[in-house]
C-alpha positions in Angstrom: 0.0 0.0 0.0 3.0 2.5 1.1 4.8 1.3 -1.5 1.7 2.2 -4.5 1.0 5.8 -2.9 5.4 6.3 -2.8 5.1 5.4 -6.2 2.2 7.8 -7.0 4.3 10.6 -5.8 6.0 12.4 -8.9 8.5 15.8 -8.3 6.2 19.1 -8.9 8.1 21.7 -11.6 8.6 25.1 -10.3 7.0 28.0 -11.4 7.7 29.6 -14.5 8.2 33.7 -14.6 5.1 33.7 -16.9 3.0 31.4 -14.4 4.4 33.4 -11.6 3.0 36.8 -13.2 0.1 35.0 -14.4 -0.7 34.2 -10.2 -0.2 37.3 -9.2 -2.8 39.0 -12.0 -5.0 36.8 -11.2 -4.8 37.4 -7.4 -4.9 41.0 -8.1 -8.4 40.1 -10.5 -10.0 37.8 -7.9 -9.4 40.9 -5.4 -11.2 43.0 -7.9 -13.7 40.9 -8.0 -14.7 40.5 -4.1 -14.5 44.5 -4.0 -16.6 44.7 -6.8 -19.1 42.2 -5.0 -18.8 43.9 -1.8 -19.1 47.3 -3.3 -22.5 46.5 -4.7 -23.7 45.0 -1.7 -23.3 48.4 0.4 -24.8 50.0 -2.8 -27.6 48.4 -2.2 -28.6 49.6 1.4 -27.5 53.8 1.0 -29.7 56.2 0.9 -28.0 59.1 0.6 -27.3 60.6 -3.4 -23.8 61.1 -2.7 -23.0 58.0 -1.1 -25.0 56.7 -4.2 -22.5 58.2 -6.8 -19.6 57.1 -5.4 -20.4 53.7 -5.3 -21.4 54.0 -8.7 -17.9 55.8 -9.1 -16.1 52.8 -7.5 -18.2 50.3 -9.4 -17.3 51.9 -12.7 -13.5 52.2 -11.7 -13.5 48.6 -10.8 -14.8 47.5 -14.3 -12.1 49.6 -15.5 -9.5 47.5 -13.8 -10.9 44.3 -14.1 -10.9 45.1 -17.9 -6.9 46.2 -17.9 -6.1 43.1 -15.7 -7.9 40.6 -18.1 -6.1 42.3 -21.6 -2.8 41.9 -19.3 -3.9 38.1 -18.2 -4.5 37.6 -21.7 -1.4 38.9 -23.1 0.6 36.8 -20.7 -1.0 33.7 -22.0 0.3 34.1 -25.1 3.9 34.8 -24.3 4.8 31.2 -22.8 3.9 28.5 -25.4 3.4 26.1 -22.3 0.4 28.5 -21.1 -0.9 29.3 -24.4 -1.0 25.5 -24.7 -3.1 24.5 -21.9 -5.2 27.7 -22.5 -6.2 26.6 -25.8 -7.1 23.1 -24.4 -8.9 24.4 -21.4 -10.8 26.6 -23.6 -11.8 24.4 -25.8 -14.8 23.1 -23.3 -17.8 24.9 -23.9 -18.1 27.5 -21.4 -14.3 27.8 -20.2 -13.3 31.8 -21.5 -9.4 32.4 -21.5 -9.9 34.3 -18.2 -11.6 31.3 -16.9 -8.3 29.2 -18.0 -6.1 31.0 -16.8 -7.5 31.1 -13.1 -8.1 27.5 -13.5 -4.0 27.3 -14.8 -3.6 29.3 -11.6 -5.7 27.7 -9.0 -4.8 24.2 -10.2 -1.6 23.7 -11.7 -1.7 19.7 -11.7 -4.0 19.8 -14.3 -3.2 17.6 -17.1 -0.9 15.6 -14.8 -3.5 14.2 -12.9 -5.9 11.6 -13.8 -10.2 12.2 -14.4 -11.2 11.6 -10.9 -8.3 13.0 -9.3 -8.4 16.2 -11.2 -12.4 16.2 -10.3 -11.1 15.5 -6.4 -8.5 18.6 -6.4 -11.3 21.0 -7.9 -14.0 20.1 -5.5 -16.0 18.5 -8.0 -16.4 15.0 -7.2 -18.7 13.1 -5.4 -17.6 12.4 -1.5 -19.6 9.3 0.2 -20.2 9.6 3.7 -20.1 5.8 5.3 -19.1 3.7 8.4 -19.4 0.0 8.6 -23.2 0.0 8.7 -24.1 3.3 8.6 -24.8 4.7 4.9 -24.6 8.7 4.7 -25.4 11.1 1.6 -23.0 11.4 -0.9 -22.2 15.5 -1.4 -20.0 17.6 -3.0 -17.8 19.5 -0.7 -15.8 22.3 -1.1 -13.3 23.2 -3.6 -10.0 21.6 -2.3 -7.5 24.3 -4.1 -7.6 27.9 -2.3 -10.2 29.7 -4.6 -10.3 27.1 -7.3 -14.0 26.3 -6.8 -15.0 29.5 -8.1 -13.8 28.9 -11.2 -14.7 25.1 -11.5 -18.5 25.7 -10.5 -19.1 29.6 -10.3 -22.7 29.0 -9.0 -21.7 27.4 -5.8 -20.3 30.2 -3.7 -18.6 29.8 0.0 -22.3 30.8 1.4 -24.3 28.1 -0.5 -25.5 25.4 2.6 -23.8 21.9 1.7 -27.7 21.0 1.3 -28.0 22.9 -2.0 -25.1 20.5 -3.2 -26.0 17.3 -2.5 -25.5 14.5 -5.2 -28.6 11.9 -5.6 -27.3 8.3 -5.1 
């Protein structure tokens, strides 16, 4: 058993410059992106007109980072062939944008090394049984296992969604 999970364990490559750059844009975007989220929650309970246009000042200068941050994220994708590569595959499932790519490039670096259901593990995605001898639990989802990588694997489940919403019919 040791001997099969010793086996298992392969040596990680370090970080390229480009991937390093590429985290640290993409921590500055995912910092955007909770200020831009916690911005328009305030929004929503002022009353005041002022208070009212300058969170609709902030708002606007938010989208105007995010946007400069995503050409730059963008930009850096293409300069390392490695990156472009795996962008180009990860966006070629429906749904994944090159912004999406690169947080999951990010976020979860094993990918491609790692087999289906591991890969699905790491993200959060798969299936987790709950069972003892007799006893037979639900089988859920839990939560992403890689920092922020949940977000980008399943955007619709956020930190604040009850594990009830997530549960998996067996």
């Amino acid at each position: 058993m040791m001997a099969s999970a010793i086996e298992d364990l392969r040596p990680t490559e370090a970080r390229s410059e480009g991937q390093r750059e590429l985290a640290e844009l993409q921590q500055i975007r995912d910092a955007l992106r909770k200020d831009r989220v916690a911005t328009t929650n305030r929004g929503r309970h002022l009353r005041t007109p002022v208070g009212k246009r300058v969170t609709k000042q902030r708002l606007r200068k938010i989208e105007r980072q995010l946007k400069v941050i995503d050409a730059e994220i963008r930009r850096r994708l293409g300069e390392e062939k490695a990156l472009e590569r795996r962008a180009e595959i990860l966006t070629s499932i429906p749904g994944i944008s090159d912004i999406t790519a690169a947080g999951l490039i990010v976020h979860i670096p094993e990918l491609g090394t790692l087999t289906g259901p591991r890969a699905a593990s790491l993200a959060g995605l798969a299936p987790v049984t709950r069972e003892s001898g007799h006893w037979r639990g639900r089988s859920f989802i839990k939560e992403a296992g890689t920092g922020s990588a949940g977000c980008y694997t399943c955007p619709r489940w956020s930190r604040s969604t009850s594990l009830r919403e997530k549960r998996v019919s067996t």
